[in-house]
C-alpha positions as CSV (number, residue, x, y, z in Angstrom):
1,X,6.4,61.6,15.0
2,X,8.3,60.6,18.3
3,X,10.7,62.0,19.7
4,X,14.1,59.7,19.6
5,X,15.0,58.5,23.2
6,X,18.3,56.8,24.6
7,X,19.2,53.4,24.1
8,X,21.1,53.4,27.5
9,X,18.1,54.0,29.5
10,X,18.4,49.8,31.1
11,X,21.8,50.3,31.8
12,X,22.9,49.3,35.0
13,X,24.8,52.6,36.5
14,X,24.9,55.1,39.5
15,X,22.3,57.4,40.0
16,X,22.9,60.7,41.2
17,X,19.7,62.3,42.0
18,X,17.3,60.4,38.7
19,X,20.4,61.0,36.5
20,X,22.3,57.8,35.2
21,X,26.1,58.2,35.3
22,X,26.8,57.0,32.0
23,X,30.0,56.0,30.6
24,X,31.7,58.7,28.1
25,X,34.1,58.2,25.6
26,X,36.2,61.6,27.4
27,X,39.4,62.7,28.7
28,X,38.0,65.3,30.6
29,X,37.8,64.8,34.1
30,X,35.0,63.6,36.2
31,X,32.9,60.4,37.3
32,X,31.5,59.3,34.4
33,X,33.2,55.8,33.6
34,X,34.8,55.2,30.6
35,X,33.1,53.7,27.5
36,X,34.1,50.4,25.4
37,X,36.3,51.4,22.4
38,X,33.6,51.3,19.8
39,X,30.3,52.0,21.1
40,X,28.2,54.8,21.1
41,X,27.8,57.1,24.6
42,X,25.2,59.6,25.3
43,X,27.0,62.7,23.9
44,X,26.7,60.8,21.0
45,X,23.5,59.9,20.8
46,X,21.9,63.4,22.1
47,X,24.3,64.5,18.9
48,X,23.2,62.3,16.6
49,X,18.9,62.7,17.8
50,X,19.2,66.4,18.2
51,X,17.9,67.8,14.8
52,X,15.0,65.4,15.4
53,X,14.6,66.0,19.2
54,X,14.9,70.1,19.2
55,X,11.5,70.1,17.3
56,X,9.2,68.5,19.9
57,X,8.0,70.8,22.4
58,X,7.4,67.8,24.8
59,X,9.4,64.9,25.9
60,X,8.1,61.6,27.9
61,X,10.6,60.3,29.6
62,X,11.7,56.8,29.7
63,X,14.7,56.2,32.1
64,X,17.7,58.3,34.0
65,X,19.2,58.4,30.7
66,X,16.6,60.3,29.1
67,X,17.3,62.8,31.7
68,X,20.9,63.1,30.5
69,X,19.8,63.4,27.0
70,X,17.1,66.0,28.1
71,X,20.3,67.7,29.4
72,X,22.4,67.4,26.7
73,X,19.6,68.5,24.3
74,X,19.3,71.6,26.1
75,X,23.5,72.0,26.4
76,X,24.0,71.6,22.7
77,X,21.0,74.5,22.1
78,X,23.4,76.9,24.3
79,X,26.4,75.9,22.4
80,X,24.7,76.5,19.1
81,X,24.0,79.8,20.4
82,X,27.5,81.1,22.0
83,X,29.0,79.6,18.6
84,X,26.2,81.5,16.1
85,X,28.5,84.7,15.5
86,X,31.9,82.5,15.7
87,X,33.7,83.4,12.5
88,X,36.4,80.5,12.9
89,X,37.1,77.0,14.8
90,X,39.6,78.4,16.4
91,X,37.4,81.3,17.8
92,X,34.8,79.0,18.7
93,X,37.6,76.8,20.6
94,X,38.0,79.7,22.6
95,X,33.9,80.2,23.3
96,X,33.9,76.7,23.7
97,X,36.6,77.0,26.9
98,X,35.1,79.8,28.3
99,X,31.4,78.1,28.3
100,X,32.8,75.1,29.8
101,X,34.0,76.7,33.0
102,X,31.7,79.4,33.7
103,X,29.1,78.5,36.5
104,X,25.7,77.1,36.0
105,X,22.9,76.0,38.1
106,X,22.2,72.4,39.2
107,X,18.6,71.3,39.7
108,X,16.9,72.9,42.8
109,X,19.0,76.0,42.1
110,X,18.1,79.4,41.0
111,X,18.2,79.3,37.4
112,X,17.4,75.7,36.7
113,X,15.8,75.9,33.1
114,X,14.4,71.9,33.6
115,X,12.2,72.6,36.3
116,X,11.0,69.2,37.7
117,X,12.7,66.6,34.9
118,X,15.8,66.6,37.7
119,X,15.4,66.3,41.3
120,X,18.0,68.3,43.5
121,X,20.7,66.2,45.0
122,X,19.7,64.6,48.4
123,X,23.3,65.2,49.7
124,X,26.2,67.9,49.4
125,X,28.4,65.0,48.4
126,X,25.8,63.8,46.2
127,X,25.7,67.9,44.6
128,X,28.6,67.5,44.2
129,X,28.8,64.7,41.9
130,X,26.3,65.9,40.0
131,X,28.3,69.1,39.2
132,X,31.4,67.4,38.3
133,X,29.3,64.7,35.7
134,X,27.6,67.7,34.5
135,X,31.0,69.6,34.2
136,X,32.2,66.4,32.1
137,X,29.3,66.3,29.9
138,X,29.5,69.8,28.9
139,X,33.1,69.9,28.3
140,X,33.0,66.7,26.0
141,X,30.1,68.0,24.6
142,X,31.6,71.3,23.5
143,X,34.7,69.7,22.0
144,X,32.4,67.5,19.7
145,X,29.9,70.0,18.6
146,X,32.8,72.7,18.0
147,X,33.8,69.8,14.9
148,X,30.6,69.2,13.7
149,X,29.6,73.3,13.9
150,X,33.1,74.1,11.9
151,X,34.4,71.6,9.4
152,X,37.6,70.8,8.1
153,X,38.1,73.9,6.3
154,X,37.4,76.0,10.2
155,X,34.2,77.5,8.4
156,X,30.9,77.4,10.3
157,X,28.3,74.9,9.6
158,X,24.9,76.1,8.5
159,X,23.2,73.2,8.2
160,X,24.1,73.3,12.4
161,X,23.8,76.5,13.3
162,X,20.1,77.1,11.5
163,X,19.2,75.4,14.8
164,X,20.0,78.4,16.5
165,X,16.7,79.7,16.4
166,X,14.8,76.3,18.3
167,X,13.3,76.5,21.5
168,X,13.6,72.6,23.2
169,X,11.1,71.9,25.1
170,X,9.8,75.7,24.9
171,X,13.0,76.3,26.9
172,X,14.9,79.6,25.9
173,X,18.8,79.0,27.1
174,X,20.8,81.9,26.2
């Protein structure tokens, strides 16, 4: 069984690093462009393939937007995670917030958990694009996956959160 990879890998976009700056449907601030009203964007695909992806142990990469999507895969693991003991959506908001602006590393950093799948920025101005679209992914990222993990009635989501327990890519995030 393959793994599911993005339809967005032959857009034409910026690269930062082998990343694709993709547009997002967001209003969180950063240099992702903004996606037409009605299509899909890489948050969510990596939403919609993760159940399927998170099984593989391995993933061949296609194009720069695989990358994100390795990414994303790997962010939506650690929200799964900080959201696992959450009693309520509006405790989760609150986890959600807090994961979105603590620090993390960028490839070529201490602490990198994709090892080679990213190559470091070439330039500081170039890092620091990166940062920012990786800022933007995470914070849209946790906004979605905090209302698929709690429904309507602000109770947690098993059927989500039995994914706690997968290891992406053998990758352990915490």
């Amino acid at each position: 069984m393959p793994v599911y990879h993005s339809s967005l890998n032959d857009l034409d976009v910026r690269t930062v690093g082998n990343i694709s700056v993709l547009p997002l449907k967001t209003r969180a601030k950063g240099p992702a462009p903004l996606c037409e009203a009605g299509k899909d964007d890489i948050i969510d695909e990596a939403i919609k393939f993760f159940r399927a992806n998170v099984l593989f142990s391995a993933f061949d990469v296609k194009g720069n937007a695989d990358r994100v999507l390795i990414f994303l895969t790997l962010h939506i693991s650690q929200i799964l995670k900080r959201l696992e003991r959450t009693p309520n959506k509006a405790e989760g908001s609150k986890v959600m917030h807090q994961l979105a602006v603590e620090s993390f590393p960028l490839p070529g950093e201490q602490g990198w958990k994709l090892g080679g799948h990213l190559v470091a920025a070439k330039s500081s101005s170039e890092r620091e694009t990166m940062r920012s679209y990786f800022k933007q992914l995470r914070e849209e990222t946790g906004l979605r996956m905090l209302e698929k993990v709690f429904g309507e009635d602000g109770k947690p989501n098993k059927w989500w959160l039995q994914f706690t327990k997968r290891k992406f890519m053998n990758i352990t995030v915490r």
